[in-house]
N, C-alpha and C positions, 0 to 999 in steps of 0.2 A: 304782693303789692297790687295785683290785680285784680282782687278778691275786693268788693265793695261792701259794707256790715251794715245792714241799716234793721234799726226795730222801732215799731210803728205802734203805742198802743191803742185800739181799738174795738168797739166793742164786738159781739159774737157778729152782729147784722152788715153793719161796717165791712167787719173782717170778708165774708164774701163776696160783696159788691168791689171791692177794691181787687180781690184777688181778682176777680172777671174780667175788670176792666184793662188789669195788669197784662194776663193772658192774652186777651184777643189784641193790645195793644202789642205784646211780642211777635204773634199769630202775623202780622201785618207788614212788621220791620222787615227790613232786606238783609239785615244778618241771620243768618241762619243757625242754628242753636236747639240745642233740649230742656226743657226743664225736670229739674227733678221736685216737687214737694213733700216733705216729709208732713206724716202725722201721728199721733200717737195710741189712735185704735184701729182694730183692723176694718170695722163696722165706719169709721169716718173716711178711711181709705176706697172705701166702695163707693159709700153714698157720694164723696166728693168727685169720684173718677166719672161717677153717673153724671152728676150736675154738669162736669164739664164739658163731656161728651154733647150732652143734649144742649150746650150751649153751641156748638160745632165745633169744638176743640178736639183734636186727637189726642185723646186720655184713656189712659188704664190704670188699674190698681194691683198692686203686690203685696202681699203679707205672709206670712208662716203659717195661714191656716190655708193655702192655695198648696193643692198636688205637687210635685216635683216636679211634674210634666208641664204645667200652667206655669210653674215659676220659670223655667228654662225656656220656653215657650213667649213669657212677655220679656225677658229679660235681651233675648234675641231681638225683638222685635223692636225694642230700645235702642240698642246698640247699630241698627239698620237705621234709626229713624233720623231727620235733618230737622224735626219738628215737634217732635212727639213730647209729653207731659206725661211722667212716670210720680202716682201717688202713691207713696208708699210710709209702711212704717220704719223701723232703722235695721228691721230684716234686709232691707235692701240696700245695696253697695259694696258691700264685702266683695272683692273681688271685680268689682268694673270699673274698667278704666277706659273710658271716652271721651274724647279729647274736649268735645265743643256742646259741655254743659254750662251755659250763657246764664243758667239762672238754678239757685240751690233757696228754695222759700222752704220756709218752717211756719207750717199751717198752725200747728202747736209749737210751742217751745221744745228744745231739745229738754234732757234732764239732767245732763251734766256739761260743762266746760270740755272737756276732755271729748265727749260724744261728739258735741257741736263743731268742733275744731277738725277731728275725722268728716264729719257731714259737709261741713262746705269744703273741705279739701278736694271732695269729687267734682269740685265746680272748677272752669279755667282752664284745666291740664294744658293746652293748649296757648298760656301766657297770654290771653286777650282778657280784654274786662270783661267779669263777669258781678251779677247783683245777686246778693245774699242779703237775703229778706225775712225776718221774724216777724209775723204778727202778733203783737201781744194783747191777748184778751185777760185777765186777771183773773177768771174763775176758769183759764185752764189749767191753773197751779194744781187745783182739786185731782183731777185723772194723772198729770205728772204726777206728783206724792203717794195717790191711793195704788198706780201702774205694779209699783216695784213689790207691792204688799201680798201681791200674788203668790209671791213666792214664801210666804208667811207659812211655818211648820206647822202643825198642829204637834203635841206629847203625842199622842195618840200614834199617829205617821212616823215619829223619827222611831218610838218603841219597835215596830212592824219592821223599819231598815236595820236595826240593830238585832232584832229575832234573825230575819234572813242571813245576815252576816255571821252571827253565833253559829249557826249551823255549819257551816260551810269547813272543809275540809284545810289542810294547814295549808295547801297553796290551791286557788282555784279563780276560775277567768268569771267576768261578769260583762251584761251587755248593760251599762248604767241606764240609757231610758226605759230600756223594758223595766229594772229592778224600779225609777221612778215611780213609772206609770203604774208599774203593782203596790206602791204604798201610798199611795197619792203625795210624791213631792214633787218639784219641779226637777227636770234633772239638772240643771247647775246647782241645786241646795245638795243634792246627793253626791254630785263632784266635789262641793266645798266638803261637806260630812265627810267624804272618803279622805282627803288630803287633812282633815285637821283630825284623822284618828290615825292619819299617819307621822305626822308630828307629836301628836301623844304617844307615838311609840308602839303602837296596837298592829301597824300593819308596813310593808315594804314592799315595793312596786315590782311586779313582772313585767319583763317586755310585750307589750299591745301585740294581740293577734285578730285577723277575721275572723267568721264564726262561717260566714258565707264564699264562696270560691264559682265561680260561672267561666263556663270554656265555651266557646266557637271553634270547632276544630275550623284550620283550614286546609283538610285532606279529609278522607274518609275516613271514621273511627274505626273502622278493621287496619286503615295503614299506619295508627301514632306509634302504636308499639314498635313497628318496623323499620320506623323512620326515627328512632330514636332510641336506637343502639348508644350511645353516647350515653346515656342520662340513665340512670338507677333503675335498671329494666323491671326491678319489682314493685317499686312503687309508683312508675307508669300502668303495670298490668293491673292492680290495684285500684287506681283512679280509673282508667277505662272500664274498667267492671264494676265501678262505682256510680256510674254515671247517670244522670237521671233527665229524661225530659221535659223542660220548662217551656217557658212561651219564647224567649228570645235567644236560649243558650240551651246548654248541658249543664245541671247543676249536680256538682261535687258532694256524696256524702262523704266527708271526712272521716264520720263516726263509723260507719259500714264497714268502709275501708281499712280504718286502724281495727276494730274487734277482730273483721272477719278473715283479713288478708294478712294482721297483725306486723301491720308497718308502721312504724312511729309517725305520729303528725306531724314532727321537721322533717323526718325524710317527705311525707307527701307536697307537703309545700314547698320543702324547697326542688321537688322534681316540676313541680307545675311553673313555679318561676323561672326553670331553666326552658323548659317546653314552651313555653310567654316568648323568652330571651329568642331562642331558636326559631321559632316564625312558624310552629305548629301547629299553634293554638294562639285565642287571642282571650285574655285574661280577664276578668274583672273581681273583684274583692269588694264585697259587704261587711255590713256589722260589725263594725267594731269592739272587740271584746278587751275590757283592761283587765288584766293580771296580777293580783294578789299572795302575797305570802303572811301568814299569821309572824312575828315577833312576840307580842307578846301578847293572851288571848283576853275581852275585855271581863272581865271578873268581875265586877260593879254595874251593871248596865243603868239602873238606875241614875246612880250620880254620873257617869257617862251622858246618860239623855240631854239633863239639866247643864253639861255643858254645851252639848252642841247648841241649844235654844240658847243661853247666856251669850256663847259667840254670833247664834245669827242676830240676836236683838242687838250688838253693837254694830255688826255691820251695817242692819238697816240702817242704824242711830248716821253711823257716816254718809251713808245715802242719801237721809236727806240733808245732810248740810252740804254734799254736793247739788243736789237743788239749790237751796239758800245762793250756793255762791252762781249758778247762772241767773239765778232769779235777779239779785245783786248787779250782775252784768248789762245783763238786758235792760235794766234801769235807766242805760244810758248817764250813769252823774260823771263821765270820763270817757276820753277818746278810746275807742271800741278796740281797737289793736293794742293801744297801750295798756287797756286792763287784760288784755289776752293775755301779753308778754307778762307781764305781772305776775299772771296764774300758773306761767310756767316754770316760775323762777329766771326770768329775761329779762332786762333794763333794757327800755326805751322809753324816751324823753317827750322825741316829737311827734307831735298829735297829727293823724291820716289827714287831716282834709277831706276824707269823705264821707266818712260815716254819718250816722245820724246826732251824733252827740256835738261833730264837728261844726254839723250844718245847722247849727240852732234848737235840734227838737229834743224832747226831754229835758230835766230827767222824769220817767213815769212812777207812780205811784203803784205799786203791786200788792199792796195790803188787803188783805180779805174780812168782812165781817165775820166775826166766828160764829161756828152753829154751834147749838146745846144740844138740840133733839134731830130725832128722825121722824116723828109724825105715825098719828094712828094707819095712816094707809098702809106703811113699812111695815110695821108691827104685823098688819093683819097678813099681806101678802107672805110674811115670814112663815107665818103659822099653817096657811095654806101649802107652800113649799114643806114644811114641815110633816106634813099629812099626806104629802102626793110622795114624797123619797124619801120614809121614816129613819133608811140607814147613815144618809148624807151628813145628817145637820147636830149632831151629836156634842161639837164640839164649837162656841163663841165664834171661832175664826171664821171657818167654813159658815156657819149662818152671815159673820159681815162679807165673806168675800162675796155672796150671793148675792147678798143686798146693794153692794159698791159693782156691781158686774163682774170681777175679778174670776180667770179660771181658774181648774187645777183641773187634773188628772179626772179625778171622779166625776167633776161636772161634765167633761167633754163625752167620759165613758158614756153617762145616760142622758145626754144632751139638756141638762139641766138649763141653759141658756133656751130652752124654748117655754120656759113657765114665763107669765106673763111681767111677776115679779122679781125677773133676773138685770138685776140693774136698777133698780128704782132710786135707790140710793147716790149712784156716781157719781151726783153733785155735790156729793158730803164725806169731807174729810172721814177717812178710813178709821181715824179712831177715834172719832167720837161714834159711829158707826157700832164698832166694837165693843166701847162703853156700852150702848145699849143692848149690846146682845149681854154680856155679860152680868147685867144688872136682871136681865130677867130669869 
């Protein structure tokens, strides 16, 4: 109830000046407070944190292509701050909980009901009023709908996941980004892939293990043996003679260890968990590796492929009609809570009183002129891209994702985003886009 909904539509020019005014208008109040703004590229997350900044605002930007260290790094720096404006895309939130975010704005639209609901929920914790604010410009629908395309297969890509898989022995571990990043998919396509070849019956889950193991002793590593009499003295001796120097630890070869000391991998791990337990050492665990068993092995790979693509094109299919329904939302033609409750399967009757649909404005019109074409400039830029990374562009996708700015694995490999023609497109629906790679 404290959560105030307002959507505003406005155009791209509008849209900034109003946010500015909003800001330094906060920047001034005697309540003290954070704001968070979401947006939905990581290239609008900078340039907005810039603009803000140089306006005197205290702004940063966050996104998933920022180090581990940067991210932890602002993410602290938030959580310290009484003031501070965190512009981010929906990378950010997971996991923060602070009390007195007074303000949760959506620079871009969210892209689904269910996302947006998560997003302003980081607003309030602290049961004060907070303003939750959407700008709606109509031709950001374009980058919401084109965003999710990224994760678009190519035949080509899934054949490559299903090769590496075939190979693979009847029970064996995988770290899924690396397997991604070496076939060019995104890894949650290669997470869905793995779970709906396990629903087909093709594979059966092992329990998750690390791939990586990092100790800090805290005694001398001449003493862990000594001092840990208690624990599996052979595969203590094993790890300690295993042990390798890195920049902030001792890094564990597991592999050295089991061939040459020939002690099973649960024995070494679970002696290190107990040495962790015992106060000997101080533990850390990397990479993630999931654990497979063959059932039954895919014999067809072919007609395999063609289902995994038939399942993602539904999925996407559902994707966007989760657009459609915030697109719907944000229209404002009904009290802003009451079409929440709605989406949730909730009955509620009575209209907030505060929202924007409450308070007279709307409903907006979000209809877009359609596009037919992409223009000889795209084309040419294509062909160029074509000629500079003759291996990249083989397959319709990959030429529109380049065209609509859209990653994947490969582009980030050879930094494809620095051709001058990476994005030329991004104001044009993904599949008309498409359409014309296709057509040529």
């Amino acid at each position: 109830s404290n959560l105030h909904l307002q959507c505003t539509q406005v155009t791209s020019r509008e849209r900034d000046e109003r946010l500015l005014e909003q800001l330094r208008k906060a920047a001034k109040s005697r309540t003290k407070g954070v704001t968070i703004v979401y947006v939905t590229r990581r290239r609008t997350a900078e340039q907005l944190a810039e603009t803000l900044s140089e306006a005197g605002l205290s702004a940063m930007a966050y996104h998933a292509g920022l180090t581990s260290e940067q991210r932890e790094s602002i993410q602290q720096w938030f959580l310290e701050s009484n003031n501070g404006i965190l512009v981010g895309t929906v990378a950010f939130g997971m996991g923060v909980d602070k009390p007195n975010v007074r303000r949760v704005i959506h620079y871009n639209p969210s892209s689904s009901l269910e996302g947006y609901s998560q997003e302003i929920g980081r607003g309030g914790r602290d049961g004060k009023a907070t303003q939750c604010q959407t700008w709606l410009v109509p031709e950001d629908q374009v980058a919401i709908r084109n965003l999710p395309c990224s994760d678009w297969p190519t035949k080509e890509s899934v054949e490559r996941l299903l090769d590496r898989l075939i190979g693979q022995p009847d029970s064996f571990y995988l770290a899924l980004g690396k397997l991604a990043w070496e076939v060019n998919l995104s890894s949650g396509v290669v997470g869905t892939f793995m779970i709906q070849l396990r629903q087909r019956g093709h594979l059966d889950l092992l329990p998750a293990r690390y791939d990586v193991y990092r100790v800090k002793p805290r005694c001398d590593i001449s003493e862990i043996v000594s001092r840990s009499e208690a624990i599996d003295p052979e595969a203590v001796s094993a790890i300690v003679a295993s042990l390798v120097k890195a920049k902030r630890a001792y890094r564990v070869n597991l592999v050295v260890a089991t061939r040459q000391y020939r002690v099973p991998r649960t024995r070494l791990v679970a002696a290190l968990e107990e040495l962790s337990l015992s106060g000997i050492i101080e533990l850390e665990s990397s990479d993630l590796m999931h654990g497979y068993r063959w059932v039954e092995r895919i014999a067809r790979p072919a007609a395999t492929v063609k289902h995994l693509l038939k399942r993602f094109d539904a999925s996407m299919e559902a994707t966007q009609q989760r657009i459609d329904s915030m697109l719907e939302f944000i229209s404002c033609k009904e009290c802003l809570p009451v079409a929440m409750a709605a989406h949730f399967g909730s009955r509620r009757s009575r209209p907030c009183g505060k929202c924007s649909t409450c308070r007279g404005e709307g409903p907006w019109d979000t209809q877009l002129n359609s596009t037919d074409s992409i223009g000889d400039s795209a084309q040419k830029a294509m062909s160029d891209a074509m000629t500079e990374y003759p291996d990249l562009f083989s397959d319709p996708i990959d030429r529109a994702k380049f065209l609509c700015g859209l990653y994947s694995p490969a582009f980030m490999r050879f930094r494809v985003n620095r051709h001058f023609g990476f994005g030329v497109c991004e104001s044009v629906p993904f599949p008309t886009v498409l359409a014309a790679m296709r057509a040529n």
